[in-house]
N, C-alpha and C positions, 0 to 999 in steps of 0.2 A: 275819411268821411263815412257817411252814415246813412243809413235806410231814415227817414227822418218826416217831419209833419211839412208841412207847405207852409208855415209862418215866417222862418227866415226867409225863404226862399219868396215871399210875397214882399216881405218889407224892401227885401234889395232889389227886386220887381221894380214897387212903386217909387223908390228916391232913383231909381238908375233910370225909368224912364223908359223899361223894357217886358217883355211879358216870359214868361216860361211855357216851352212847349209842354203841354199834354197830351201823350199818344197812345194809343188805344195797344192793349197785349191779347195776344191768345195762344202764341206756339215760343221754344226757345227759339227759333230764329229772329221772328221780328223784336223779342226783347233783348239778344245779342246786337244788330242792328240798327235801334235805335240810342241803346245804352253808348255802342263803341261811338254811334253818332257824336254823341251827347260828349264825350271824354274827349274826342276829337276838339273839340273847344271850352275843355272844362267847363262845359253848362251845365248848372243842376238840371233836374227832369222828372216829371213826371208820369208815371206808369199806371194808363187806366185799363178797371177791367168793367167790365159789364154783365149784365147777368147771365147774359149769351155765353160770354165769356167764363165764367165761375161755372157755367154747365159743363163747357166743353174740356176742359180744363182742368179745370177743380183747383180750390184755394190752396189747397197744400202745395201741388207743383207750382204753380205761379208764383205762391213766394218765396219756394226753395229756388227755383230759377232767376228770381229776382236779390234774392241773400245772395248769390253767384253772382249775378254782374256787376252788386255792388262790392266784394271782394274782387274782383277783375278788375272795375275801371278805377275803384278810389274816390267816384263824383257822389255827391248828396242826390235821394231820390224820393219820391214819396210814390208809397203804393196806395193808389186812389179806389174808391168805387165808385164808378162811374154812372149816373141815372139810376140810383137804388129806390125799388120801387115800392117798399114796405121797413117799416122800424127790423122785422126780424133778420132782413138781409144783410142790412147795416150792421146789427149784433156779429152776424156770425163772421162779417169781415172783419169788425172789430175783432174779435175773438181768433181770427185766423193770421195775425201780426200785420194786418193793414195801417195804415200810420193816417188817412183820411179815407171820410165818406163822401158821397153825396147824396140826401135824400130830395129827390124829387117831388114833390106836391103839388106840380106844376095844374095839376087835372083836377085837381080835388076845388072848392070854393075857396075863398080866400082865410075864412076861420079858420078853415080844416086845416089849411095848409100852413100856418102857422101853430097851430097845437101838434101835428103829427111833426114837425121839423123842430119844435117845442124837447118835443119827446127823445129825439134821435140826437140832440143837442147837450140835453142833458146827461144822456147815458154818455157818449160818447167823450164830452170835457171830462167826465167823472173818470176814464179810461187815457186823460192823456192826449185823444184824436180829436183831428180838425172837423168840421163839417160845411160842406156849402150845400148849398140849395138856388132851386131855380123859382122864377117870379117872374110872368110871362110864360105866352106857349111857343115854342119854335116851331116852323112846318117843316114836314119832310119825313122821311122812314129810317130808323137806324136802330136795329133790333129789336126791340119792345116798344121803343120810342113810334106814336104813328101818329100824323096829326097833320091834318088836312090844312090846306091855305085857306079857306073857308073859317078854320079857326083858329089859328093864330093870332097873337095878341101882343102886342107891344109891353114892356113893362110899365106902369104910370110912375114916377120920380118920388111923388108923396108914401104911396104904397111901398115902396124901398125903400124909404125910412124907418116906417111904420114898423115893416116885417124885420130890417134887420133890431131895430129896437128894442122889440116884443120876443123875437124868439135866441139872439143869442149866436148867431151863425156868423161864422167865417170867414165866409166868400161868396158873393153873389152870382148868379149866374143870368145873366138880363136878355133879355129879347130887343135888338133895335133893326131886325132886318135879315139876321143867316138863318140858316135853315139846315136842316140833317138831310144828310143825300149826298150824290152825286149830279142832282138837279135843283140847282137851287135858285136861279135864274131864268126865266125867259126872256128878257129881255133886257134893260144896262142896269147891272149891280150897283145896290146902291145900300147904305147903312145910316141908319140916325145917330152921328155924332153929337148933335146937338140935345141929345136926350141923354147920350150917354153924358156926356157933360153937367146937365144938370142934376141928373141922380147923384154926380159925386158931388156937385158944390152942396148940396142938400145933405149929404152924409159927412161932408166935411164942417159945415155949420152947425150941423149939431154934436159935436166931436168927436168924429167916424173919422179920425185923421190918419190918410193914406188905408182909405180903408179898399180892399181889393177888390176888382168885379172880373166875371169870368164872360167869357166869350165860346159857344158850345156851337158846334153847325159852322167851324171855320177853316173846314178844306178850303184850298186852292182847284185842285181838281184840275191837277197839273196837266195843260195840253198834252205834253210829248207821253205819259203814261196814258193817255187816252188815245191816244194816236199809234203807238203801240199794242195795243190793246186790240184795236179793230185793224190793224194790217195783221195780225197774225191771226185771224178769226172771231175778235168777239165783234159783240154791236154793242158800244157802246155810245148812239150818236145823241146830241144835245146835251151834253153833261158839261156844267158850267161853275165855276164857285166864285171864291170871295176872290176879286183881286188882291194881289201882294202886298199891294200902297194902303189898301184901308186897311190889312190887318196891323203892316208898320203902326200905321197914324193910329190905331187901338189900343198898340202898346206904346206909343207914347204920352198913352192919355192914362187911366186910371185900372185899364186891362192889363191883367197881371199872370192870365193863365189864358194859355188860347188852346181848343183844343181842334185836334185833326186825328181823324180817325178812318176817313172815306181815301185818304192821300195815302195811308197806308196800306191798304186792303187794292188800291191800284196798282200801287207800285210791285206790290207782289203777286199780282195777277199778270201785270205788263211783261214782268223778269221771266214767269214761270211761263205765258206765251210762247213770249220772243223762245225763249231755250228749247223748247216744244220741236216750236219751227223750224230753227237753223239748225238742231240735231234729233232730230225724229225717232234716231234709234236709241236715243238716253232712255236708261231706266236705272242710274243711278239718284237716290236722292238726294246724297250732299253733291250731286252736279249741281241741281236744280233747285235744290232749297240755296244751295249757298250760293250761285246766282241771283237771287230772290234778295237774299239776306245782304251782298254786298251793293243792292241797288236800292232798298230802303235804306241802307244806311248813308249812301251819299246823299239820296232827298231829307233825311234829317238834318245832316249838315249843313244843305242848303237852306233848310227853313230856319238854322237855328244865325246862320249866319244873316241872311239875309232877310228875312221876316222878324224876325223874333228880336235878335239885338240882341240874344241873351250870352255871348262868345263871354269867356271868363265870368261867370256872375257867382262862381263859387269862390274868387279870390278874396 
């Protein structure tokens, strides 16, 4: 297998009737972790970074660490950019052996954001690499990402036709309800399937067939890492996400990429608590990262198992 683009791995998505996880990178543990996850069920996977991410980091080691797990595990994987927030960022991932973008125009007017995704569409096929893009805003904070419940917006059905038609993109990234955070709830969680459904009959009728939509802002915000979390010291109280059954019922619809990013940055905060606590006098780090590391990787495999449905999808 192969370091590779998100197109096979979206077509056998949509006829299998499952989505692929996308999970956020920024150190080798969580992309050991999530990869072994990932091999653990022969699921393809995808590896996102973020501009946070490419700071902290830097594209060199993230892809040389990701060329490493995919000679380790053997499974297909696509190195994504995750919310990219200008054509030049996209460039330099392209340029730095990324295999997909994301350009975001989600903030810009609707022209804009079709000409500047226009642009980043073109370079990018010209290169080989995938592109998605977002339409609609999602509320919530998640590194550069900030966007008030006050303005957030639904995506409209018509307008996703429009923009995928006009600009050439990939993969859609639609707004029907999640939100970035660890707070994404106040009250009973709820998603418009019924929207997500008709964007795709609308992209299916005009022959967008099996065409992929993405789902961004879709932590779980799993109780027991939250629960963890504040028995060994943090506060993390009212943190709520997407239940388990609407992200299922997402991937059994036209959702082909789900992503979680807040479920990891838990889970490795819970690990490295909990270890804190029960041994106070650790100041080894492969104690404590690799506690960390072998407790993101069981929640990968539970999401991949049991959310995702993506178990064998590289056979």
């Amino acid at each position: 297998m192969a370091l590779v683009t998100t197109k096979e791995m979206f077509d056998k998505a949509f006829r299998g009737k499952f989505a692929i996880g996308a999970f956020n990178i920024n150190d080798m543990e969580i992309i050991q972790a999530i990869t072994r996850g990932a091999k653990a069920y022969n699921s393809a996977v995808i590896l996102q970074v973020s501009r946070s991410a490419l700071n902290y980091a830097g594209a060199k080691y993230l892809k040389g660490m990701v060329d490493a797990a995919v000679d380790e595990t053997g499974i297909d994987m696509a190195l994504h950019l995750d919310h990219g927030p200008d054509f030049e960022t996209a460039k330099y991932c392209i340029e730095n052996g990324f295999t997909s973008v994301m350009f975001d125009g989600s903030h810009y007017e609707y022209e804009e954001n079709v000409a500047k995704t226009k642009e980043v569409v073109e370079y990018a096929h010209s290169k080989g690499v995938v592109v998605e893009a977002e339409l609609g805003k999602l509320a919530g904070v998640e590194d550069e990402v900030n966007v008030s419940a006050a303005n957030a917006t639904y995506t409209d059905p018509d307008q996703a036709l429009d923009f995928v038609s006009r600009t050439g993109v990939d993969s859609l990234a639609i707004a029907i309800g999640t939100s970035h955070g660890a707070y994404k709830f106040k009250g009973e969680a709820k998603l418009d399937f019924d929207r997500l459904a008709v964007i795709t009959e609308k992209l299916e009728a005009s022959g967008f067939h099996g065409y992929p939509i993405v789902l961004h802002g879709a932590s779980s915000v799993d109780p027991e890492c939250v629960a963890i979390c504040n028995k060994y010291g943090g506060k993390i109280d009212g943190a709520k996400g997407i239940p388990n059954e609407m992200l299922r019922k997402a991937a059994s619809m036209a959702v082909c990429k789900i992503n979680m990013d807040t479920d990891i940055r838990l889970a490795m905060t819970a690990a490295l608590r909990r270890h804190f606590g029960e041994k106070p006098s650790s100041f080894d780090p492969r104690g404590y990262l690799g506690d960390a590391r072998a407790f993101i990787e069981d929640m990968v495999k539970a999401k991949i198992a049991d959310v995702l449905g993506s178990t064998d999808s590289m056979l």
